[in-house]
C-alpha positions in Angstrom: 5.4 -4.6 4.0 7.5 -5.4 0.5 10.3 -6.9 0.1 13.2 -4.8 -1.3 16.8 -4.9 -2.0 20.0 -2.5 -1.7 23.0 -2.1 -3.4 25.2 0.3 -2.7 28.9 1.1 -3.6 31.7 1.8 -0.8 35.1 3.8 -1.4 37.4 0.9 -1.3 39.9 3.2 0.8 37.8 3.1 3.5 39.2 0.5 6.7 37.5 -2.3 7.8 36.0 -0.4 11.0 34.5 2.3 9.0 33.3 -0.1 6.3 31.4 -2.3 9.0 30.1 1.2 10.9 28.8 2.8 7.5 27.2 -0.9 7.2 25.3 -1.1 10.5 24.5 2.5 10.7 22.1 1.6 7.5 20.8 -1.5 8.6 20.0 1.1 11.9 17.7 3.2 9.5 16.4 -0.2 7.8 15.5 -1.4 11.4 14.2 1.9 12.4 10.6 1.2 10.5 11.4 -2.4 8.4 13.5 -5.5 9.1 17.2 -5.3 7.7 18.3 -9.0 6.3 22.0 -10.4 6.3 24.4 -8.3 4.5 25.7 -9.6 2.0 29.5 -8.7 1.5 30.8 -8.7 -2.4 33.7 -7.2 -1.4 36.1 -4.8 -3.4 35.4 -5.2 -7.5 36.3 -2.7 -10.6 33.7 -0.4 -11.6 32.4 -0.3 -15.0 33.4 3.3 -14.9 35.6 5.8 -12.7 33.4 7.1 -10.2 35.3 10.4 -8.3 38.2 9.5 -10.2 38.2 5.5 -8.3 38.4 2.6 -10.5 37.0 -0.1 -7.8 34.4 -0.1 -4.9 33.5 -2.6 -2.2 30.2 -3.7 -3.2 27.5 -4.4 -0.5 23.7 -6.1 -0.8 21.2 -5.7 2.3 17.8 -7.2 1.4 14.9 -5.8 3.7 11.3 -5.4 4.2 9.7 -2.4 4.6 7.0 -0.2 4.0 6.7 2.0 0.7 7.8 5.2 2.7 11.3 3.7 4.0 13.3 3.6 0.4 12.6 7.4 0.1 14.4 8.1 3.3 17.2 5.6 2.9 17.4 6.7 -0.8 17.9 10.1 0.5 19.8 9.3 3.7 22.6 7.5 1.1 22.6 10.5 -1.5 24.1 12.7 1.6 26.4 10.2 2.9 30.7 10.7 1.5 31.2 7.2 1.2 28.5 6.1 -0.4 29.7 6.4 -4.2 26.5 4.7 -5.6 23.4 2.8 -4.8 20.3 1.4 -6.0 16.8 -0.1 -4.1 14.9 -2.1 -6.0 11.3 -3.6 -5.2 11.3 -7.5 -4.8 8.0 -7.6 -5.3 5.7 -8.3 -8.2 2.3 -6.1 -8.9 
């Protein structure tokens, strides 16, 4: 298993409920075949740019473990998702 790291970018006029549901319901895919770590809540901060014509987005880090296989699906998983605006996984890792 590697260690990875996820970023990813919520619209900021989402409510709390929603927020913390989109939250668990990808730690549910990260526990599905890896081991989801603490989110790690940024919160709401301005983008560098407008993304769909928002200037901020609530920012939220989930470091995992997981096999190569699993950022594929998340990756893919998070492309299809509405409130997802952006996100990035990145391999922990050193080769």
């Amino acid at each position: 298993m590697r260690n990875y790291e996820l970023l990813f970018i919520l619209d900021p006029a989402m409510d709390e409920a929603a927020r913390n549901q989109m939250i668990e319901t990808v730690k549910g895919i990260i526990n599905a075949d890896g081991e989801a770590g603490e989110a790690d809540l940024w919160g709401v901060k301005k983008l560098a740019y407008p993304i769909n014509k928002k200037k901020d987005g609530f920012y939220v880090l989930i470091p995992f473990k997981a096999s190569a296989e699993l950022p594929k699906e998340l990756d893919r998983r998070l492309k299809i998702s509405d409130n997802c605006m952006r996100h990035i996984i990145v391999c922990q890792d050193e080769k």
